[in-house]
C-alpha positions as CSV (number, residue, x, y, z in Angstrom):
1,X,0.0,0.0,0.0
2,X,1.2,3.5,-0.6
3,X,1.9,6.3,2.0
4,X,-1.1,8.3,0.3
5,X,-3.0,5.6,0.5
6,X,-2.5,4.8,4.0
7,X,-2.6,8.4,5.0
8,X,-5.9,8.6,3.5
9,X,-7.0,5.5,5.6
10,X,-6.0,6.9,8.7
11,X,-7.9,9.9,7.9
12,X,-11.0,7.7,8.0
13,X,-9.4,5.8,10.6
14,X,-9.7,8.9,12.9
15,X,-13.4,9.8,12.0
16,X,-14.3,6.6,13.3
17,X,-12.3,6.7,15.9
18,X,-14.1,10.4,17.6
19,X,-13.9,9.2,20.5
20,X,-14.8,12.1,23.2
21,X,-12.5,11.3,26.3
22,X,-9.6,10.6,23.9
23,X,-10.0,14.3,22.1
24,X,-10.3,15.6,26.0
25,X,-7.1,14.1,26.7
26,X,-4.9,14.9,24.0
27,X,-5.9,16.6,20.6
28,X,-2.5,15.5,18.6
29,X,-3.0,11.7,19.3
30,X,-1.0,9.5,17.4
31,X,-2.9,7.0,15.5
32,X,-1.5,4.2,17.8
33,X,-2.9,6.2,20.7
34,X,-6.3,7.0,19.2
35,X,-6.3,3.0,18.0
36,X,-5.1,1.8,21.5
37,X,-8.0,4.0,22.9
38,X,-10.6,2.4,21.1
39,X,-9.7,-1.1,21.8
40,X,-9.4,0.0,25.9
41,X,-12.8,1.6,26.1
42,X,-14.1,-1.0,23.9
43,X,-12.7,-3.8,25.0
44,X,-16.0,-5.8,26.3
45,X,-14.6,-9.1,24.9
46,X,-11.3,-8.9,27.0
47,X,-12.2,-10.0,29.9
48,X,-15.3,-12.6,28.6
49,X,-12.5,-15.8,27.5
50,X,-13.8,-19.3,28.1
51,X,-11.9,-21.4,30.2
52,X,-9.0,-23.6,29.7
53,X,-10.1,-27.0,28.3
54,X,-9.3,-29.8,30.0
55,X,-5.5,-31.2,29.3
56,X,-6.9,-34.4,28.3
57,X,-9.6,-33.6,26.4
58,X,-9.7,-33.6,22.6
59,X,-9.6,-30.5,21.1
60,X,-11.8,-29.8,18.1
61,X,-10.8,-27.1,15.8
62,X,-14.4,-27.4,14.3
63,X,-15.6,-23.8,13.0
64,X,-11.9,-22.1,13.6
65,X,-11.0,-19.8,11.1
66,X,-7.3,-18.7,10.4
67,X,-7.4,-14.9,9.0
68,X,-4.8,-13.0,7.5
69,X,-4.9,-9.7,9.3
70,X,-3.2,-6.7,6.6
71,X,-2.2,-3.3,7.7
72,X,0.1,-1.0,6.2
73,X,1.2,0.9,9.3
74,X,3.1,0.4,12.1
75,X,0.4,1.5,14.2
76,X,-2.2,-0.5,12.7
77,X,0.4,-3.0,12.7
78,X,0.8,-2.8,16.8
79,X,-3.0,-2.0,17.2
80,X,-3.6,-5.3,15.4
81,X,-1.3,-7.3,17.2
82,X,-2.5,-5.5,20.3
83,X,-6.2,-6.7,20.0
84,X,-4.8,-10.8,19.5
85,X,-3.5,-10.2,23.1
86,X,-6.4,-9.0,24.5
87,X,-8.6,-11.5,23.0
88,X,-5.6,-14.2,23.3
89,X,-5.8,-15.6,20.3
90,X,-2.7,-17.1,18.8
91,X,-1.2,-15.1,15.8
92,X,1.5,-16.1,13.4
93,X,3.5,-13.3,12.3
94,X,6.6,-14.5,9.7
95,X,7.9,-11.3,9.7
96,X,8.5,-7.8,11.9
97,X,8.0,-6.6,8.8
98,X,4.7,-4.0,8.8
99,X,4.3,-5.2,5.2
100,X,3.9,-9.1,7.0
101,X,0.3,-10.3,7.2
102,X,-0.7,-11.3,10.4
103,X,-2.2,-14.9,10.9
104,X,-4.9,-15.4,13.2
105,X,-6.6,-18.2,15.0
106,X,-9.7,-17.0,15.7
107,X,-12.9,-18.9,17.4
108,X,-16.3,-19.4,15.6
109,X,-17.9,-17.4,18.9
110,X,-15.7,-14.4,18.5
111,X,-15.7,-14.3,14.3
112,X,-18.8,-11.8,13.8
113,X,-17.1,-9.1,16.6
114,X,-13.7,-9.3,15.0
115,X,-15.3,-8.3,11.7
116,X,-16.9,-5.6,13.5
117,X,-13.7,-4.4,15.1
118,X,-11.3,-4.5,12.2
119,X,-14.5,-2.9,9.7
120,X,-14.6,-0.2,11.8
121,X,-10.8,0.9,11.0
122,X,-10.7,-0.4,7.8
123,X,-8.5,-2.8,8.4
124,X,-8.6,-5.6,5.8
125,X,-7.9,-9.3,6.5
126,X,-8.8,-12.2,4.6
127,X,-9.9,-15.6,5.3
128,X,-7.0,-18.3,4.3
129,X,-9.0,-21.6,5.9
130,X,-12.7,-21.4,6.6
131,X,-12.8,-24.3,8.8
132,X,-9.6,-25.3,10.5
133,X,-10.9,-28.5,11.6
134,X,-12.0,-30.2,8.4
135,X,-8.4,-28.7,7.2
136,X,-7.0,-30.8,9.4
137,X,-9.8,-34.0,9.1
138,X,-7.8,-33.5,4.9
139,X,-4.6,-33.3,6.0
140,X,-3.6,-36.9,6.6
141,X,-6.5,-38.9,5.1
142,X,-7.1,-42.6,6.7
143,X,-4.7,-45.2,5.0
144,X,-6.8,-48.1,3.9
145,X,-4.5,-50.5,5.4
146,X,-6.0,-53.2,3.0
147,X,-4.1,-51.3,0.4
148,X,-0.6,-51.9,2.0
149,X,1.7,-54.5,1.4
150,X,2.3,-57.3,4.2
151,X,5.8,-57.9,2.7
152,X,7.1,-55.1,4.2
153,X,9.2,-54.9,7.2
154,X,8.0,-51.5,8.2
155,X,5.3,-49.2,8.0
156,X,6.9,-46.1,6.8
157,X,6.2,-43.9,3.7
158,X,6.1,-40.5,2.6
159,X,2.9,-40.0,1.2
160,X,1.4,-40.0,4.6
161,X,2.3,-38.5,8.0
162,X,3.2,-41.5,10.6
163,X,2.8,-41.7,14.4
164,X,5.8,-42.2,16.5
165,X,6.0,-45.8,16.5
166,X,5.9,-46.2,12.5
167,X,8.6,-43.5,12.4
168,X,10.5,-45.5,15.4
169,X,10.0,-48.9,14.0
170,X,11.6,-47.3,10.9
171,X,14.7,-46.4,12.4
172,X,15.0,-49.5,14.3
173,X,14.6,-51.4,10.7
174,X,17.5,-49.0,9.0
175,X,19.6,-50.0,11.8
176,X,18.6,-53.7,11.5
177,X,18.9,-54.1,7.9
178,X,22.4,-52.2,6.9
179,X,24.2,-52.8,10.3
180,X,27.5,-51.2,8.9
181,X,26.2,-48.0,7.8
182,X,23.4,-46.8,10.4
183,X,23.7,-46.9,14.3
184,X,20.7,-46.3,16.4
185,X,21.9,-44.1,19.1
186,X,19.2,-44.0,22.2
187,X,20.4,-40.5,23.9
188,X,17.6,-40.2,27.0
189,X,14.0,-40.5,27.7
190,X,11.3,-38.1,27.1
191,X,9.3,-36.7,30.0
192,X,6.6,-39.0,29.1
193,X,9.4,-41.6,28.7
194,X,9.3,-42.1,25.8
195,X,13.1,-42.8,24.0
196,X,15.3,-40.3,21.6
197,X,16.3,-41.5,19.3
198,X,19.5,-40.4,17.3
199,X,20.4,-42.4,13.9
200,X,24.1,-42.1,13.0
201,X,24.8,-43.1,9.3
202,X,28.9,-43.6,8.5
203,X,30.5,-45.8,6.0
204,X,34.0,-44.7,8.2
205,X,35.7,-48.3,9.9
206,X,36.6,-45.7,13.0
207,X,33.5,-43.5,15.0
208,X,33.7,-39.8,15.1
209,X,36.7,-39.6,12.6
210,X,34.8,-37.4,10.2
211,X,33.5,-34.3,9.8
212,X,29.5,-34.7,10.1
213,X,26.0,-32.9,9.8
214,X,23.7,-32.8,12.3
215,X,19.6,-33.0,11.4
216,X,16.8,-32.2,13.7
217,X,13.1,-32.6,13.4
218,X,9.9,-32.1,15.6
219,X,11.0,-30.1,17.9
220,X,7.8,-28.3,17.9
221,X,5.0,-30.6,17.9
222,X,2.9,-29.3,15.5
223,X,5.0,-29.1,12.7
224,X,4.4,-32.4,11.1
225,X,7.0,-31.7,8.2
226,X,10.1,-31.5,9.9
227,X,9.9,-35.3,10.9
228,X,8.5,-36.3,7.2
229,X,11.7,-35.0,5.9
230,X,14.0,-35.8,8.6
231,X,13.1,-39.4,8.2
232,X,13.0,-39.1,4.1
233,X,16.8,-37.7,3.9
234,X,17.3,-41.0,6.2
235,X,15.9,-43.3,3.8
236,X,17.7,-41.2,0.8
237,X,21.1,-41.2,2.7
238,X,20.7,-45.2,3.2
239,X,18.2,-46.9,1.6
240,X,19.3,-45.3,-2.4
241,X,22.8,-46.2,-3.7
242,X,22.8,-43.2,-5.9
243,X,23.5,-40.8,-3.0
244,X,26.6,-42.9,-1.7
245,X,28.2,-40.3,-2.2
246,X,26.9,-37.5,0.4
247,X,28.2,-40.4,2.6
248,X,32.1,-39.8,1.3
249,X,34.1,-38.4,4.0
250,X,31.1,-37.1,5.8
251,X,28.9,-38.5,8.8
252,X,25.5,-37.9,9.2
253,X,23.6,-37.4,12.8
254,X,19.7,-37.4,12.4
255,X,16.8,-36.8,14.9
256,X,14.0,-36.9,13.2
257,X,11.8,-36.3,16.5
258,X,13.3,-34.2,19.3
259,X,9.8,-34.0,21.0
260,X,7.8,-37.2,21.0
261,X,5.7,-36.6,23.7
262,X,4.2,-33.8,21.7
263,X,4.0,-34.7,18.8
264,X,2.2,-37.8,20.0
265,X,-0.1,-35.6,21.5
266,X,-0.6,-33.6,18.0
267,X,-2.1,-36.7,16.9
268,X,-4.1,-38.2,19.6
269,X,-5.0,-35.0,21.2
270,X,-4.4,-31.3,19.9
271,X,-3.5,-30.8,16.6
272,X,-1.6,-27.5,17.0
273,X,0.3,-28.3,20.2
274,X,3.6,-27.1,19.9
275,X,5.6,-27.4,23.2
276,X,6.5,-30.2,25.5
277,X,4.7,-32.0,27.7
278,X,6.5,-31.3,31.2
279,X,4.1,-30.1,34.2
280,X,5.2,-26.3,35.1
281,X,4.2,-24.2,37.9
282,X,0.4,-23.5,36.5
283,X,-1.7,-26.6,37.1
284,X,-4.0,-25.4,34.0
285,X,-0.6,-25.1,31.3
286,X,1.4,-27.8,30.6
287,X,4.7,-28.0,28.3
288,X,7.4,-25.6,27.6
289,X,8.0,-24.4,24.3
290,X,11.8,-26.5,23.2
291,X,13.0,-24.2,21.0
292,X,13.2,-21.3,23.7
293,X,15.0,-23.6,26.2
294,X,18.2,-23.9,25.0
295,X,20.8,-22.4,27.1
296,X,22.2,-19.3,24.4
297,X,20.5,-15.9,25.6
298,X,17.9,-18.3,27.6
299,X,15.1,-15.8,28.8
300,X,15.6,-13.3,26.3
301,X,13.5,-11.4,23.8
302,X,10.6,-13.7,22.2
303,X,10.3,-16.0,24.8
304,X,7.7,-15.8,27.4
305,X,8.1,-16.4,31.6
306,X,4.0,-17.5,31.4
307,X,3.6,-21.0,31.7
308,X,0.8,-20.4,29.5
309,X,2.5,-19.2,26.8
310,X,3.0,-21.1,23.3
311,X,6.6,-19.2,24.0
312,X,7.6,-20.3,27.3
313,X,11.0,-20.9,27.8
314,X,11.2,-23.4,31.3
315,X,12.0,-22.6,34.7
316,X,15.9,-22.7,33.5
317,X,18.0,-23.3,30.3
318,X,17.8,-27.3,29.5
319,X,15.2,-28.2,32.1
320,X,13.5,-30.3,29.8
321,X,14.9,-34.1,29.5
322,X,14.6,-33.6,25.7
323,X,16.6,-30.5,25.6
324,X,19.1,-31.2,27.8
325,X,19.8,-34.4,26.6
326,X,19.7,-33.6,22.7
327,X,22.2,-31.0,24.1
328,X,24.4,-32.8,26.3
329,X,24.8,-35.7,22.8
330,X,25.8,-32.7,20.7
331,X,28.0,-30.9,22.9
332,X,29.9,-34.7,22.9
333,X,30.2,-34.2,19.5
334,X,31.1,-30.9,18.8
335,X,34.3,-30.8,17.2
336,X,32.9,-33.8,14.6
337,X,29.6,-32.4,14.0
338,X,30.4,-28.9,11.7
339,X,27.1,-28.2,10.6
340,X,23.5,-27.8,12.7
341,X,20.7,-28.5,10.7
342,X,16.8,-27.6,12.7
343,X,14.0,-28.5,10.7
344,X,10.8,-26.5,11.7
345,X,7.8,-25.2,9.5
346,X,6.5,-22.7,8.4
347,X,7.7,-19.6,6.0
348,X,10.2,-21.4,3.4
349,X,13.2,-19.4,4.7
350,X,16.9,-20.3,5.6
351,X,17.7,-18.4,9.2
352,X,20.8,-17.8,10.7
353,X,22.0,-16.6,13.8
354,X,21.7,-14.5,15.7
355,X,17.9,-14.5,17.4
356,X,17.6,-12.9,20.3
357,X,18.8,-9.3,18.9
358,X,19.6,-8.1,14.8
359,X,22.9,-9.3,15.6
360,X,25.2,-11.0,13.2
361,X,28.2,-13.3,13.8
362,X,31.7,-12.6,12.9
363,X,31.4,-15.2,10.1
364,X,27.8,-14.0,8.9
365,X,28.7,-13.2,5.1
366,X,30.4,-17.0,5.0
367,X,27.3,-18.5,6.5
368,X,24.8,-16.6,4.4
369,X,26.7,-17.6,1.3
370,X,26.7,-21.4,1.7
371,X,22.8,-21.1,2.8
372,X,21.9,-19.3,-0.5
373,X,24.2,-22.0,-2.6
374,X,21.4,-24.9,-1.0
375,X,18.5,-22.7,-1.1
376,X,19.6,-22.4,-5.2
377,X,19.1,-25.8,-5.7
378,X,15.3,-25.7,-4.7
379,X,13.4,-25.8,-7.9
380,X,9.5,-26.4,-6.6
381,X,9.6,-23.9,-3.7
382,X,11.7,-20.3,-3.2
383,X,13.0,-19.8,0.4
384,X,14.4,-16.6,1.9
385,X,17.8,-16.5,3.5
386,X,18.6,-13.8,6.7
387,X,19.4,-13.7,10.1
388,X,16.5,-14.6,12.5
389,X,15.8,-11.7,14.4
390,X,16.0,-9.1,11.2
391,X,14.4,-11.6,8.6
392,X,11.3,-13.0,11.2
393,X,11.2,-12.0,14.5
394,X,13.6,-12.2,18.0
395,X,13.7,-15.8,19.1
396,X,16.0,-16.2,22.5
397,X,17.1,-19.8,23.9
398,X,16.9,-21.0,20.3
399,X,18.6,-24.1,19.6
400,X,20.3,-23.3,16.4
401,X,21.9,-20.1,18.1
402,X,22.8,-22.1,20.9
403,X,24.9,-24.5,18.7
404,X,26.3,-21.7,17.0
405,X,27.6,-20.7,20.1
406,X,29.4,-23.9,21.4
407,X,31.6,-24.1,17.9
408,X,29.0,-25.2,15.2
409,X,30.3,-22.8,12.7
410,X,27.5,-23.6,10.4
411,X,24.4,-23.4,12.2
412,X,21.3,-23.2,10.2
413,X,17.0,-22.9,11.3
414,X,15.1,-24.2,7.8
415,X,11.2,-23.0,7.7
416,X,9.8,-25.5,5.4
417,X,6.2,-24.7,3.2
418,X,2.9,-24.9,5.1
419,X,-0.1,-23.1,5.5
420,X,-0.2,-22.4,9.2
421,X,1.0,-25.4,10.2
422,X,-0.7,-27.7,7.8
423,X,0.1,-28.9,5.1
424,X,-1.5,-32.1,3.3
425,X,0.2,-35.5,3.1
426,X,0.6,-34.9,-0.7
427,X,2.6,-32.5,-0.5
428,X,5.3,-34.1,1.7
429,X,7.3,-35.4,-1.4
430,X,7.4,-32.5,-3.3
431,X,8.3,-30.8,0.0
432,X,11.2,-33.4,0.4
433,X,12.3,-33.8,-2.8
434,X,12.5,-30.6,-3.7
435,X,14.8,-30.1,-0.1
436,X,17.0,-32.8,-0.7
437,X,19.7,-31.9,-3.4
438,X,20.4,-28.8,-0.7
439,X,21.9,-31.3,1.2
440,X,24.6,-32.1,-1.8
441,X,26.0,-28.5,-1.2
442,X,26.2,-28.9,2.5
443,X,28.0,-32.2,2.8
444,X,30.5,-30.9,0.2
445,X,31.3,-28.1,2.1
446,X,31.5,-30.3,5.8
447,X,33.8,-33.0,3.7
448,X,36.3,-30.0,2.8
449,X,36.8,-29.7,7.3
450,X,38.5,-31.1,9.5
451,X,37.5,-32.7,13.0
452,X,39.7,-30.8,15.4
């Protein structure tokens, strides 16, 4: 939108906005004032939320509606984001840019006053999924089991999205099948205990000898894609003789789910769960959010100290059993393992350290570079490549940050294609194909290091 356009908006925007006690307060408000204003003295819905759902209960997304909130101020940018707090929705913002629409997930019981609200200040939005429920009910159909082979010796593929024991038995058959190329490393129990996993794939006759990538997937719950591919580059790394040579003078580390608990509970439970499943000091909110727990700037900007929050970070740095123990195996490893790879969804951009402030590592223009020579070899989908905080927004106690700062020179966050989270089971090989020759430019570059 243009700055006339715009300046005509807030124009209208203050019309609407006469508000009597605010013109006795101050006559030059801002817009942000004048927009703050009317949400305060109109704020009848802030203090009317339902309450919490039970943990255990199934949570039905039935008549949800994810909106995508525009404005083309900063004020109707923080006015915008200021109303989602009040009413608590969640919001998904891939950018601090004002430009950056705003997702939304809104209830069917507060859809009719929203439209009120936002018409009132011309704010425009529109809807991207009418009913998040029955996109969800579409996004993994029901396998007809019938239609499945008996011969084979597991039950993974990639044109569906698996629960934890398919993707488990999976590993466990890699490392039963081609016992001189994949080791299945158990590295702790969940807080659910549950095991995690790590699958180490070397053709080297001596461990920890060669420079090595690390992979990590499901971290947060929700985002079904990162352990679809995680587990796909395994079974392209092992399973196809073509890409023997990604394994030439370079080991590979793989997680594919660094929070089983919840994303066992994404499919049995809540869909868009996205933390652990650890009790915390609210007996209502459960689960801290994984990727704000790592011990790098722990506590810092974009995490959250309410238990509540999707955002929380934990009571300390690594005081979840996943965390600390993905951390301690790494940290082990360190001088072998030379890049970090963290698969998450959504956005389709490369980030790179640093997130808790638009900071940049010494090494930044060297990073960057590598990260746009794999993001050139996507063909299907186009990815952005920044830093964290300036590309999307400030992210403390992240895990690839964290890595970055024990020694990890290349240390890499990957936002992979959804739509708010989901994404159909169709579209999990294009996703993964599309990612996997990005993978040809990293290994060449970890095969040219050396393990110190």
């Amino acid at each position: 939108m243009s700055f006339y356009h715009c300046e005509k908006k807030f124009l209208r925007q203050r019309a609407l906005l006469d508000i009597p006690k605010v013109r006795e307060l101050e006559p030059h408000y801002s817009a942000m004032h004048l927009l703050f204003a009317w949400l305060v003295l109109g704020c009848s819905f802030c203090f009317g939320q339902a309450a919490p759902i039970n943990d255990e209960d199934f949570v039905s997304y039935s008549g949800f509606q994810v909106w995508k909130i525009r404005t083309c101020s900063n004020e109707e940018d923080q006015f915008a984001l200021q109303m989602i707090r009040h009413y608590k929705f969640e919001a998904w913002k891939n950018s601090d840019a004002i430009d950056a629409p705003i997702g939304v997930l809104i209830p069917p019981h507060f859809l009719e006053e929203m439209k009120r609200k936002l018409a009132a200040i011309n704010i425009t939005y529109e809807v991207e999924i009418s009913d998040l429920q029955n996109a969800i009910n579409d996004e993994n159909p029901i396998i007809n089991v019938s239609t499945i082979t008996t011969k084979m010796a597991h039950n993974m593929d990639w044109t569906s999205y698996h629960r934890l024991d398919d993707i488990y038995g999976y590993l466990r058959y890699l490392a039963d099948t081609y016992p001189n190329l994949v080791r299945l490393i158990d590295i702790g129990t969940s807080y659910e205990d549950r095991p995690l996993y790590v699958v180490r794939i070397s053709n080297s006759p001596t461990a920890d000898t060669q420079p090595a990538v690390w992979i990590d997937g499901g971290i947060h719950a929700r985002e079904w894609i990162s352990p679809a591919l995680a587990t796909y580059i395994l079974h392209q790394l092992v399973e196809e003789p073509t890409n023997a040579g990604l394994l030439l003078n370079v080991d590979w580390y793989i997680m594919p789910v660094m929070n089983p608990d919840g994303y066992e509970y994404t499919h049995t439970k809540n869909r868009l769960w996205r933390k652990t499943r650890s009790k915390t000091s609210s007996k209502k909110c459960r689960g801290v959010d994984a990727n704000r727990n790592f011990g790098y700037k722990w506590g810092g900007a974009g995490s959250s100290r309410d238990p509540c929050a999707i955002k929380f970070r934990g009571s300390n740095a690594f005081s979840e059993p996943e965390t600390l123990a993905t951390s301690n195996f790494i940290t082990e490893k360190s001088k072998q393992i030379k890049l970090y790879l963290t698969l998450h969804s959504f956005g389709q951009v490369f980030l790179l350290p640093w997130g808790d402030s638009v900071a940049y590592p010494s090494d930044y223009d060297e990073m960057k570079a590598l990260a746009k020579n794999a993001a050139s070899k996507f063909k299907r989908y186009k990815y952005r490549v920044g830093n964290l905080a300036a590309v999307l927004y400030r992210a403390s106690g992240n895990s690839a940050d964290w890595a970055k700062s024990i020694g990890i020179d290349y240390s890499y966050t990957v936002e992979l294609p959804a739509k708010d989270f989901i994404l159909p089971s169709s579209r999990i090989l294009p996703v993964s194909q599309d990612f996997f020759p990005a993978l040809e430019v990293f290994a060449a570059k970890v095969a040219t290091l050396n393990v110190t």
